[in-house]
NUZAZA-363054 format. One record per residue (C-alpha): residue number from 1; residue in three letters; z negated, y negated, x. Coordinates in steps of 0.05 Angstrom, whole numbers. Example, Ala and Ser with C-alpha at 12.3 -4.5 7.8 and 13.67 -1.06 7.14 Angstrom:
BEGIN
k,r,c3,c2,c1
1,Ala,-156,90,246
2,Ser,-143,21,273
This chain:
BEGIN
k,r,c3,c2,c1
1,Unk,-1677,-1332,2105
2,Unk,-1658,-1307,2040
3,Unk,-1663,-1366,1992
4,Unk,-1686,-1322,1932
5,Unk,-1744,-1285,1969
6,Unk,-1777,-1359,1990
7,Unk,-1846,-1369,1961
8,Unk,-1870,-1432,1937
9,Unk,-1902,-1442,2017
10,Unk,-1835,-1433,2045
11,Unk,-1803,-1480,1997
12,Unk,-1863,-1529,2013
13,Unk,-1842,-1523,2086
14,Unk,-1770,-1531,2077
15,Unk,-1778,-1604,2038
16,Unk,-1828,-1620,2089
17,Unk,-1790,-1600,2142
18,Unk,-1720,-1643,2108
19,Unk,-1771,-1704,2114
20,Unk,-1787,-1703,2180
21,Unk,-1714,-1688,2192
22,Unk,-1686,-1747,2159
23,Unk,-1741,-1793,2189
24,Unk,-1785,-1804,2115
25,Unk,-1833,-1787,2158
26,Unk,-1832,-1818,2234
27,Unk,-1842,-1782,2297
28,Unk,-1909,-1806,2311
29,Unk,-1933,-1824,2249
30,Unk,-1989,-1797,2202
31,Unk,-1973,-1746,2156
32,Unk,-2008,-1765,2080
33,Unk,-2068,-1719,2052
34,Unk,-2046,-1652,2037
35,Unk,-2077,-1665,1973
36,Unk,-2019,-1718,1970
37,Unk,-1952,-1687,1988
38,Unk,-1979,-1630,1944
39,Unk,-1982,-1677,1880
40,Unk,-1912,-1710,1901
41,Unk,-1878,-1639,1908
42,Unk,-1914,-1611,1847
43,Unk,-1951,-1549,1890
44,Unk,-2020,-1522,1894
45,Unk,-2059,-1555,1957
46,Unk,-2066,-1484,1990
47,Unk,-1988,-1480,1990
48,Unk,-1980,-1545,2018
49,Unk,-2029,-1529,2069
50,Unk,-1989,-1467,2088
51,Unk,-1924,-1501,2096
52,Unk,-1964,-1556,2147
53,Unk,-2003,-1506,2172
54,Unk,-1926,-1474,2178
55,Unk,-1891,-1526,2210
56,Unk,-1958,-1546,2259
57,Unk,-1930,-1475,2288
58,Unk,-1866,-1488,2293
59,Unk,-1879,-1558,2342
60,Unk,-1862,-1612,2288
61,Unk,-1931,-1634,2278
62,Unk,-1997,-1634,2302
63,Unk,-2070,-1637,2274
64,Unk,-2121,-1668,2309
65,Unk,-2190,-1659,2283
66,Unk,-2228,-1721,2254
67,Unk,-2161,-1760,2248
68,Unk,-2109,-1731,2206
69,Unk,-2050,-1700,2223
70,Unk,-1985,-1729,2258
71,Unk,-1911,-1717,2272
72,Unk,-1909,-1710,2336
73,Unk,-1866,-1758,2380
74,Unk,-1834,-1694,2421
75,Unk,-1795,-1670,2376
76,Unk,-1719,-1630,2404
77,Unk,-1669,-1673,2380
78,Unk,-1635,-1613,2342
79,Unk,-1696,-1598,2299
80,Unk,-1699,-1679,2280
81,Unk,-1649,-1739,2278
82,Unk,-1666,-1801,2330
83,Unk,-1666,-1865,2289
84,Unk,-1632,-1933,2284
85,Unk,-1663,-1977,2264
86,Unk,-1623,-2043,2232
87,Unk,-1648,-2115,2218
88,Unk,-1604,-2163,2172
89,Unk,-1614,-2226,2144
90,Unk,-1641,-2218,2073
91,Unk,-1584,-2267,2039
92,Unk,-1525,-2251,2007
93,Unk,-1473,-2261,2076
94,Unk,-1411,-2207,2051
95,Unk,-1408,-2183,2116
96,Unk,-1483,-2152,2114
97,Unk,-1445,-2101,2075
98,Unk,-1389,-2081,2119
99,Unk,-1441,-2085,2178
100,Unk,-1478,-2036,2143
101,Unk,-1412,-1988,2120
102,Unk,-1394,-1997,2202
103,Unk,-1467,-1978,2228
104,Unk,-1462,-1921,2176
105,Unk,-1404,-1878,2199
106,Unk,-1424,-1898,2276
107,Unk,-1485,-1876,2277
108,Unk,-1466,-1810,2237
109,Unk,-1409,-1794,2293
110,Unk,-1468,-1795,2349
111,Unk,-1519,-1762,2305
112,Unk,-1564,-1812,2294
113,Unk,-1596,-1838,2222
114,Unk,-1589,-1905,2204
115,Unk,-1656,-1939,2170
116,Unk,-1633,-2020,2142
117,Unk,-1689,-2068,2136
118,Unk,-1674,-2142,2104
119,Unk,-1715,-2205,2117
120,Unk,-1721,-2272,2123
121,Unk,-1764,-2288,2187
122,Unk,-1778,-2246,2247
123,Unk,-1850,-2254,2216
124,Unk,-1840,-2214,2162
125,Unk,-1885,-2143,2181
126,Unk,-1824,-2099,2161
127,Unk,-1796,-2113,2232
128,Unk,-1859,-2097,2277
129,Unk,-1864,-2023,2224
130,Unk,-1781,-2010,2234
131,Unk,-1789,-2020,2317
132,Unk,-1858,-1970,2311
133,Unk,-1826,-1926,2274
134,Unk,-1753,-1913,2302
135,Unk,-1718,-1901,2373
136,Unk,-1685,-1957,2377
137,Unk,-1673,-2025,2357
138,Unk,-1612,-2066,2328
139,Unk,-1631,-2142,2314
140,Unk,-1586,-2188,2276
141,Unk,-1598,-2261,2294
142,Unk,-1633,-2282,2226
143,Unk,-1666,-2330,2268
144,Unk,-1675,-2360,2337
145,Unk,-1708,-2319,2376
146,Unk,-1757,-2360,2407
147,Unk,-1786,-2359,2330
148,Unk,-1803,-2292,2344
149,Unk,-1878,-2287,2343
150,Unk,-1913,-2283,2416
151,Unk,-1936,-2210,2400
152,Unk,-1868,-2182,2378
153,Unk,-1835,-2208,2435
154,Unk,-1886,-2178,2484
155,Unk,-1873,-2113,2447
156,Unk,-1804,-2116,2456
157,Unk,-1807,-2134,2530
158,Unk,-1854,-2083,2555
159,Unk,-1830,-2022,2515
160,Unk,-1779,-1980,2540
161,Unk,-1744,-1965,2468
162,Unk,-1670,-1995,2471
163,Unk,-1676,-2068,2427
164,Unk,-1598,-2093,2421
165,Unk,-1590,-2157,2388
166,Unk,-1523,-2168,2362
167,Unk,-1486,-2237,2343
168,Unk,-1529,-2279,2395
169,Unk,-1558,-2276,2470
170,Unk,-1621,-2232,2471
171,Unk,-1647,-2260,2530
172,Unk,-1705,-2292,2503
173,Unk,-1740,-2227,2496
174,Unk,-1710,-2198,2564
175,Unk,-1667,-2142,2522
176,Unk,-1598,-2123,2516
177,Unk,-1543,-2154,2470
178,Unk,-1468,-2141,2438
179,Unk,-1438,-2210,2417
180,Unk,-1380,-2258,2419
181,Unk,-1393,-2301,2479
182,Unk,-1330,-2355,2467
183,Unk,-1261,-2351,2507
184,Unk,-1195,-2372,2516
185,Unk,-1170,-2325,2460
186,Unk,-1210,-2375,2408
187,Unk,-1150,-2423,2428
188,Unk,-1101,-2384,2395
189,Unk,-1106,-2402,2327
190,Unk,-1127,-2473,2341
191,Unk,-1053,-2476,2387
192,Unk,-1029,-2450,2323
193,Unk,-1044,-2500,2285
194,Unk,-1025,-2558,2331
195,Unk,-957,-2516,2342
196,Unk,-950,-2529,2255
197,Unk,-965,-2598,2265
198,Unk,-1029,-2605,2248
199,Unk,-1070,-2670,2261
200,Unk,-1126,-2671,2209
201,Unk,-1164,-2610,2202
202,Unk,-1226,-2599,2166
203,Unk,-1286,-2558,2175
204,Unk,-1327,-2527,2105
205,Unk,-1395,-2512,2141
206,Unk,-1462,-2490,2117
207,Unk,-1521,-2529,2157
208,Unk,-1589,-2525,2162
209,Unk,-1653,-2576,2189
210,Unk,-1673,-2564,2256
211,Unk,-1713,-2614,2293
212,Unk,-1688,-2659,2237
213,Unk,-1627,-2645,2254
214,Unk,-1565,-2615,2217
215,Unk,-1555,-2547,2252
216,Unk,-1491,-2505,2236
217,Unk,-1506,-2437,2215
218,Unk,-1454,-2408,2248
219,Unk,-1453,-2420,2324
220,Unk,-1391,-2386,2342
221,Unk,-1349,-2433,2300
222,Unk,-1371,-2496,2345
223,Unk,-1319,-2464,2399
224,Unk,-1261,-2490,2354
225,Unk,-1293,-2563,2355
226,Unk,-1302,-2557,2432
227,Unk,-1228,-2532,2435
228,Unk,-1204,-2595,2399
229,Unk,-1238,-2647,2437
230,Unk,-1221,-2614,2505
231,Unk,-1145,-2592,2488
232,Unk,-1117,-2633,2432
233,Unk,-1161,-2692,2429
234,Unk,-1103,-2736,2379
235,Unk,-1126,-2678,2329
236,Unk,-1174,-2702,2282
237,Unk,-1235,-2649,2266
238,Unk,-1281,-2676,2215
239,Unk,-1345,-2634,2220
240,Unk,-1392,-2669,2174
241,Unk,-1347,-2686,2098
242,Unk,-1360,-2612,2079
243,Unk,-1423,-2592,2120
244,Unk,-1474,-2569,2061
245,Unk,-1541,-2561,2079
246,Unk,-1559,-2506,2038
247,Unk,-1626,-2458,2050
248,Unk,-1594,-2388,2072
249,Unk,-1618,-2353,2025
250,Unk,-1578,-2393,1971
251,Unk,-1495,-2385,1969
252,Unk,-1464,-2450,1988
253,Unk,-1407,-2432,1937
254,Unk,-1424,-2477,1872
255,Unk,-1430,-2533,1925
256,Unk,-1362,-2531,1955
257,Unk,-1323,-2522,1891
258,Unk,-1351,-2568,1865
259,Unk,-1346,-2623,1922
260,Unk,-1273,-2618,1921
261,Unk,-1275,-2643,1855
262,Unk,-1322,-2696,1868
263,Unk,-1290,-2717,1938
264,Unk,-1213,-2710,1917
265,Unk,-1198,-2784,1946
266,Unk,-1237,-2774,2023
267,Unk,-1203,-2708,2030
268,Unk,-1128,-2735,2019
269,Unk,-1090,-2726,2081
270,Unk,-1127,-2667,2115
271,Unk,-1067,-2606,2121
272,Unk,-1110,-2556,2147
273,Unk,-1187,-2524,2135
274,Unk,-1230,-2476,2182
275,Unk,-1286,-2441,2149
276,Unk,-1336,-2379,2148
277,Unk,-1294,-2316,2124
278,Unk,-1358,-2315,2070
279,Unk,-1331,-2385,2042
280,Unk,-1250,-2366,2042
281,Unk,-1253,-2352,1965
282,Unk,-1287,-2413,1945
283,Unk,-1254,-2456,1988
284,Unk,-1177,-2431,1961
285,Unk,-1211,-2441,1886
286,Unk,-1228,-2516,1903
287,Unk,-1167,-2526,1935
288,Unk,-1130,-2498,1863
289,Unk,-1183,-2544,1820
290,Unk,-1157,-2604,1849
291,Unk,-1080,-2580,1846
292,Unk,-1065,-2562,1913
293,Unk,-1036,-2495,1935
294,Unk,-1054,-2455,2000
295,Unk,-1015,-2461,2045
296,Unk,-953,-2501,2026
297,Unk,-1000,-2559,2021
298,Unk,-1062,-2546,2054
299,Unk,-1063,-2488,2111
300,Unk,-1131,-2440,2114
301,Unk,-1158,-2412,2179
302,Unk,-1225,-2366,2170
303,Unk,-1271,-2339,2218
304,Unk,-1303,-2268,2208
305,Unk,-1285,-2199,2193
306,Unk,-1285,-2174,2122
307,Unk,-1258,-2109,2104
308,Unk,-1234,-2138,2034
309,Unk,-1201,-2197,2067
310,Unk,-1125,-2154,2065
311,Unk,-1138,-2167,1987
312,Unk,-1150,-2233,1976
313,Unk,-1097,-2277,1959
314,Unk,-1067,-2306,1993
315,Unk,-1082,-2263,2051
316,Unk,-1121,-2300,2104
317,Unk,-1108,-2314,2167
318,Unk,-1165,-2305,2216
319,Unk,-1199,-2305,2277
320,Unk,-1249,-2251,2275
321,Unk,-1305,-2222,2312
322,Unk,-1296,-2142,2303
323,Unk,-1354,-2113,2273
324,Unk,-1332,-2054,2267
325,Unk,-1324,-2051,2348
326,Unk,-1398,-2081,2343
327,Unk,-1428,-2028,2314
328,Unk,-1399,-1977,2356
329,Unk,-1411,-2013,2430
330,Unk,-1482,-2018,2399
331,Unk,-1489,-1957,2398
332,Unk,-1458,-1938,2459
333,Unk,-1501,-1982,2495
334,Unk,-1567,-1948,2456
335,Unk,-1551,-1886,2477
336,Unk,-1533,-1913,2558
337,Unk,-1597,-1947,2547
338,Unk,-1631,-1879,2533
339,Unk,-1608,-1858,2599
340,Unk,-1618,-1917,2641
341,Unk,-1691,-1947,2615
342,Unk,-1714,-1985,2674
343,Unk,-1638,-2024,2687
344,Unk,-1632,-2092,2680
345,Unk,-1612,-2121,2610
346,Unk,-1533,-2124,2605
347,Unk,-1498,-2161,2540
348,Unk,-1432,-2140,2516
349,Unk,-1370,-2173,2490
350,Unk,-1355,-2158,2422
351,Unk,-1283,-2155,2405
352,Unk,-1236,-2205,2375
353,Unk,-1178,-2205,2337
354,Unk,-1130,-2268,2325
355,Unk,-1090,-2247,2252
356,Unk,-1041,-2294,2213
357,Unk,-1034,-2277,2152
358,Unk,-1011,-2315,2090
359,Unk,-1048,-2385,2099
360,Unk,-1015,-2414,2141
361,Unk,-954,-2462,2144
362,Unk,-928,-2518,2174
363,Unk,-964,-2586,2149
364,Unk,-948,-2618,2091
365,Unk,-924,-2692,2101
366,Unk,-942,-2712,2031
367,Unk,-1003,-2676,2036
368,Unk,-1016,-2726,2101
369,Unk,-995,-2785,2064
């Protein structure tokens, strides 16, 4: 159509149209008042009306009389984009963002738009509007999931739209999930450190109350604990000196930095730390504060995948989960999902990687003394 012959309808239509397209306006849902989209788009209502009445034509929506009109849910998939639809933890984790910047390009190489939601409870209403309002579902673990509320979980098990969770089993609500389920490659950097001579390692944790308990917030890392005990039981792992219980939606930072000041004298003689990739910087600038360099006195092993981590300093050495390769068997398994809606749920291993970088070296013997 030549651009410079549209009238105002045909522009009308066209912004419309880019809406629906780019999922502002969900298959299914209900179009606003003419009267409305007119004022938000700066038309007459009669134009407006034309470009609806335009694109009601066309197939993209539908008015039915006495209730408003809709987008309809049949929609070809090369006249509108299916949607993804992403739920993160609403606290400042640095790896939210490289999730994010992963789900991004993955879901534009399969042609799907990517809508991100943040909260801090599966309560929140912005989780039950993202699942009605997208075709399919990626869930975070922001929480366990039997604190899902009764009705969500119903939702989730009856309907046929793919729900993935991702970084923790999903079969509490009978769906499908990508994670790290723990194996013998977790043993590799732990070997590694008993190969360096390593005998008192400590872990910087962030904890939270449960059943009035201490709870560590991240699950995975209780696999180097279990290694420890079962492997190289003369190793001493002190899980509780750094465990901060700190609400999730507050950094932990301030606390450890400054608890290496304040504990200087308990921490004497521990030559190596594991910790969250999240916590790497603070946990190298506590180390400096108290006048000990990483690694030639005390060795660093994180745990997570950050796509700054090749820049800090020194560079880490890690055990990651791949989120990259989480994003993208997500999506695979979406779109398989599609395909295959009455199959049984299946969970997927996410990729690991094993790294060593810069922070690690053999242990100190003054540092032990």
């Amino acid at each position: 159509m030549d651009k410079l012959r549209l009238t105002k309808a045909d522009h009308a239509r066209e912004w419309l149209a880019k809406e629906i397209r780019i999922g502002n306006f969900a298959r299914g849902a209900t179009l606003p008042p003419e009267q409305e989209l007119a004022g938000r788009l700066g038309v007459s209502y009669m134009t407006m009306r034309k470009a609806v009445g335009a694109l009601v034509d066309e197939g993209l929506l539908e008015r039915v009389k006495g209730s408003g009109t809709f987008v309809r849910n049949e929609i070809p998939e090369q006249k509108v984009q299916k949607i993804l639809g992403l739920v993160l933890p609403a606290w400042g984790a640095p790896e939210n963002l490289d999730t994010v910047m992963h789900y991004s390009q993955a879901c534009e190489e399969n042609s799907w738009l990517l809508k991100v939601i943040y909260v801090r409870s599966w309560e929140d209403g912005s989780v039950y509007d993202l699942w009605m309002n997208c075709d399919a579902l990626v869930l975070t673990v922001i929480q366990e999931l039997a604190a899902m509320p009764a009705f969500l979980r119903e939702k989730f098990r009856a309907s046929t739209k793919p729900v993935v969770v991702n970084k923790g089993s999903a079969r509490e609500i009978g769906r499908d999930s990508v994670y790290y389920v723990q194996d013998r490659q977790m043993e590799l950097p732990c070997d590694r450190l008993y190969e360096l001579g390593h005998r008192r390692i400590l872990l910087v944790d962030q904890v939270t109350r449960h059943g009035g308990e201490p709870v560590t917030i991240h699950s995975n890392m209780t696999g180097f604990q279990e290694i420890f005990r079962r492997k190289y039981p003369q190793v001493e792992y002190n899980t509780a000196l750094m465990a901060f219980e700190v609400p999730l939606y507050r950094q932990p930072h301030p606390l450890i930095c400054r608890a290496f000041e304040e504990r200087r004298a308990e921490l004497a003689g521990y030559t190596a730390i594991i910790c969250p990739m999240s916590f790497y910087l603070a946990v190298t600038t506590g180390l400096r504060q108290i006048g000990l360099r990483v690694p030639e006195d005390v060795s660093v092993l994180a745990f997570g995948d950050r796509l700054e981590a090749d820049y800090y300093y020194p560079r880490p050495t890690a055990f990651s989960v791949l989120l990259r390769d989480q994003a993208y068997k997500t999506l695979e398994l979406v779109n398989w999902r599609l395909l295959n809606p009455h199959a049984l749920p299946v969970a997927v291993q996410t990729a690991v990687q094993f790294h060593e970088g810069n922070s690690f070296a053999p242990a100190n013997p003054k540092q032990e003394r």
